[in-house]
C-alpha positions as CSV (number, residue, x, y, z in Angstrom):
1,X,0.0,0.0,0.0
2,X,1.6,3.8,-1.1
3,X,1.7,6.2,1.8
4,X,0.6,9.6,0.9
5,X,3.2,12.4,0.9
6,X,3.0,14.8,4.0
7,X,2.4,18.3,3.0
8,X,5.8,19.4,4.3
9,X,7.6,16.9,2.0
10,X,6.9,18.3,-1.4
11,X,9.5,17.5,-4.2
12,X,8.7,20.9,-6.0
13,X,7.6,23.7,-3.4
14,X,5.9,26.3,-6.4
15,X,5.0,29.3,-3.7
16,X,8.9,29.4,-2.9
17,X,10.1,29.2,-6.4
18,X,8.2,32.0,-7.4
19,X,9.1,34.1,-4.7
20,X,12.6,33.3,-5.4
21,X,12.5,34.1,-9.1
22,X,10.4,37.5,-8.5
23,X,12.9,38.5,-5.7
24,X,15.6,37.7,-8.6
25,X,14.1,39.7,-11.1
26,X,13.8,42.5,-8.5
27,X,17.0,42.5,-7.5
28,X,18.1,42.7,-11.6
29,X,15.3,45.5,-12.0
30,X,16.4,47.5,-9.1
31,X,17.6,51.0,-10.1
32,X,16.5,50.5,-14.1
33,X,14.7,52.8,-15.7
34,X,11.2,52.0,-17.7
35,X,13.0,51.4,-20.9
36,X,15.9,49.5,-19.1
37,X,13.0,47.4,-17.2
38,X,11.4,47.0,-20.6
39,X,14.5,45.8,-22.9
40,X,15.4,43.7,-19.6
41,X,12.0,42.2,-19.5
42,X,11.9,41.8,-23.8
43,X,15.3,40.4,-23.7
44,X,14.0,37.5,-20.9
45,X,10.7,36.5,-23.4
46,X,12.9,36.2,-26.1
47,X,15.6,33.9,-24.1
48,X,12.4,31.7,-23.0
49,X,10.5,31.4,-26.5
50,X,13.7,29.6,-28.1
């Protein structure tokens, strides 16, 4: 018989991915300008849709 998986002992935790990634993107962003953010943010989508 499988035992379930306690809450606590996920393989992939998404909440603290996702808060890793937008403090990353914060930390990149930090200072920029609304063009800068904007190339940064183009430049990212295009990396991704390869």
């Amino acid at each position: 018989m499988k035992t379930k998986q306690k809450a606590n002992e996920k393989e992939f935790d998404t909440v603290k991915t996702f808060r890793a990634i937008k403090e990353k993107i914060s930390k990149d962003i930090a200072g920029m300008t609304l063009p800068q953010i904007q190339a940064y943010l183009r430049e990212k989508e295009n990396r991704l849709s390869k």
